[in-house]
Structure formats: C-alpha cells, structure tokens
MARPAPA-275573 format. One record per residue (C-alpha): x, y, z; residue in three letters. Coordinates in pm, 1 decimal. Each point is the difference from the previous one (the first is absolute). Layout:
% MARPAPA-275573
<c1:X&c2:Y&c3:Z&aa:ALA>
...
//
This chain:
% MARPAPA-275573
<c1:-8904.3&c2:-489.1&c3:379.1&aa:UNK>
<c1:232.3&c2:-261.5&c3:-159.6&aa:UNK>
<c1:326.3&c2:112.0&c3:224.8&aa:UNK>
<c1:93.9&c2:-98.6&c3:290.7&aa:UNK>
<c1:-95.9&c2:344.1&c3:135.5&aa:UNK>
<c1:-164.1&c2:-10.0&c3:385.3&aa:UNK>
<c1:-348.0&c2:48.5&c3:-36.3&aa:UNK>
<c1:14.0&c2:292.2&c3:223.7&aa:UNK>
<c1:243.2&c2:169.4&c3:-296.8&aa:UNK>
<c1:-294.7&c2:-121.4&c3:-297.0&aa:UNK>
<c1:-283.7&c2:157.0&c3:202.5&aa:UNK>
<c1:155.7&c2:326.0&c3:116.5&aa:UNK>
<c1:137.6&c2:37.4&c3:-403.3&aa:UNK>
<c1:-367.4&c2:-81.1&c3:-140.4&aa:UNK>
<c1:-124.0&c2:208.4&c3:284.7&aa:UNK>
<c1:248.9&c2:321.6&c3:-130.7&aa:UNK>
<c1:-45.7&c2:-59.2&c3:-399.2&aa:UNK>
<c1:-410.9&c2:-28.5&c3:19.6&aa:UNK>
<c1:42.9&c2:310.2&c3:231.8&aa:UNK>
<c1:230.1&c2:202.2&c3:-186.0&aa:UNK>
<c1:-182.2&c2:-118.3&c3:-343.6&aa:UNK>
<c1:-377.3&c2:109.4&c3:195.0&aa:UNK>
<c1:120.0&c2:363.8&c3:72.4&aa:UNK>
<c1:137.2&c2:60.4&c3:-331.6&aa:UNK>
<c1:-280.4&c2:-100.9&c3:-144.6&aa:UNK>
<c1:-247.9&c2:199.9&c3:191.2&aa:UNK>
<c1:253.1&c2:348.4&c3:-60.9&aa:UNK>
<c1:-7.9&c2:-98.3&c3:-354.8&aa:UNK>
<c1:-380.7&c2:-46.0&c3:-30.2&aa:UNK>
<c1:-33.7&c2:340.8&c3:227.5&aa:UNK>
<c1:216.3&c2:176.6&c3:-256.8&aa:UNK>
<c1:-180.1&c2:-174.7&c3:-330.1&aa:UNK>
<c1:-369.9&c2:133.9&c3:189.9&aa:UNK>
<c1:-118.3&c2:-373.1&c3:-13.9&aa:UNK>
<c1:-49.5&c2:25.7&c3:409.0&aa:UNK>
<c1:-355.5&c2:116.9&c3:9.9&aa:UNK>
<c1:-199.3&c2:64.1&c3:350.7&aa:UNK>
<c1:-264.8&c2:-287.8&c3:-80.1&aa:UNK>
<c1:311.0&c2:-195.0&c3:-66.4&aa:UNK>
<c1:84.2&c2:102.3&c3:324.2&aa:UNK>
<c1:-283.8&c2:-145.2&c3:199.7&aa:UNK>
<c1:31.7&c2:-426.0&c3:-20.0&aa:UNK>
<c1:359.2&c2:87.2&c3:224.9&aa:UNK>
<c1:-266.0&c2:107.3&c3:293.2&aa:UNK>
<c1:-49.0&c2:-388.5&c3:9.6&aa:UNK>
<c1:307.0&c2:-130.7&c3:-149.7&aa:UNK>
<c1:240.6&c2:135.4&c3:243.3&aa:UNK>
<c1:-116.6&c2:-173.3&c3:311.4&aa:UNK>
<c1:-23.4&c2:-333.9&c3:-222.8&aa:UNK>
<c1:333.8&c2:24.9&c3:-120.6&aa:UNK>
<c1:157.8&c2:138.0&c3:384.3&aa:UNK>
<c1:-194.5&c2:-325.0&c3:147.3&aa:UNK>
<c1:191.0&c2:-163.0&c3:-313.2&aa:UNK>
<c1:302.8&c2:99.1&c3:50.0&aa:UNK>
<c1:13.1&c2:-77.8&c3:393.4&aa:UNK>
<c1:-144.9&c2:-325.9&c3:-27.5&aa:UNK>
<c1:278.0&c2:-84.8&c3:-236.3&aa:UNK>
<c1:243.6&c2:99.2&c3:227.4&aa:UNK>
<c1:-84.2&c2:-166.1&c3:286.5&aa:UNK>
<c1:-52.8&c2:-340.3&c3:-223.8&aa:UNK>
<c1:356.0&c2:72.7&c3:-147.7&aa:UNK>
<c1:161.7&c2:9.8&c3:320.0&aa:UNK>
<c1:-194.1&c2:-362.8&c3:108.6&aa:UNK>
<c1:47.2&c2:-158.5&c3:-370.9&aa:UNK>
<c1:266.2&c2:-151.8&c3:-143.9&aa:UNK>
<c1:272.2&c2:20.1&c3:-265.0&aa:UNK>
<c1:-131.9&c2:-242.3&c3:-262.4&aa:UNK>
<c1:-362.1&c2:129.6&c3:105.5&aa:UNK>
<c1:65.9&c2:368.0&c3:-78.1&aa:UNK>
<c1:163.1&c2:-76.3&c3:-312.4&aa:UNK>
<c1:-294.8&c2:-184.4&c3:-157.6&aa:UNK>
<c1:-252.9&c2:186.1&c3:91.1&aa:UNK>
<c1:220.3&c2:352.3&c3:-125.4&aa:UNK>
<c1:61.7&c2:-222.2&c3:-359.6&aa:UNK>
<c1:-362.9&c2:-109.5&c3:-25.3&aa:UNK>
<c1:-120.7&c2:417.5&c3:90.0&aa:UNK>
<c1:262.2&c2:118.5&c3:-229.3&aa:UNK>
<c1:-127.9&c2:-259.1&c3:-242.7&aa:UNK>
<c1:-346.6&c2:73.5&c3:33.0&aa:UNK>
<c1:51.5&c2:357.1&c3:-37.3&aa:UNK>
<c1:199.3&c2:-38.3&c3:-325.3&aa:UNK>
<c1:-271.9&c2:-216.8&c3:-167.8&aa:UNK>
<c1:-270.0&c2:292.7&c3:96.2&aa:UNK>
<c1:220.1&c2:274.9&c3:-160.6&aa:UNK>
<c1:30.5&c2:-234.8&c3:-298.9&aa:UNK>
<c1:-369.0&c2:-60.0&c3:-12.6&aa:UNK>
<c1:-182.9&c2:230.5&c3:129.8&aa:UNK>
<c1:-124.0&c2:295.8&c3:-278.2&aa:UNK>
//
C-alpha cells in the first residue's frame, strides 16, 4: 500500500491473495472434516451480501480516487488485523 503501485495493481493483488488464501482454506477445512452442513447454511444469506459487496465496491473503485482507495484499504486491513488479534 506504501509503493507507488497504481491502485488498480493493489486491488486486483488483494483481490487474488484473499482469493487464492479463501479457496485453500475451504479445501483444507473440507479435507480436515471441519465443513459441516449446518456450517453450511449462514452462506444461503451471506453470498448475496457479500456479491452486493463486492459490486458495490467496484463500481465505487472505479468513481474513487487514489489517495481515497488507499485509506480506506489501510484502515480495512487495519481493522481486520486488530479483530484477528483480539477476537478469541
């Protein structure tokens, strides 16, 4: 986030790792048996949540600036470090 990497090149490389990390994840949990049907059922509500998510931050990417992007990517990414630090 510090570079002077196009925005464009941060989001699509955040976009990839989460991605890539999210699938291996799941195939891991799959293969560990920790993927249970009732584990199954809060994605029948997620998934439109996080599609709705994911296009509304598209189309606010595409309006938004450079400097905008990057602090509101640092302050997520910060937010979601303090919650994995915190949370039990």
């Amino acid at each position: 986030m510090s570079s002077d990497t196009s925005a464009a090149k941060v989001r699509a490389n955040l976009t990839g790792y989460f991605g890539v990390t999210l699938i291996g994840l799941g195939l891991w949990m799959g293969s560990r048996g920790f993927v249970t049907l009732d584990a199954g059922y809060p994605l029948l509500w997620l998934t439109p949540a996080f599609v709705i998510g994911a296009w509304l931050g598209a189309r606010l990417f595409r309006v938004s600036s450079e400097q905008v992007y990057r602090r509101i990517a640092l302050v997520a990414l910060c937010l979601a470090g303090l919650y994995a630090l915190f949370a039990s």
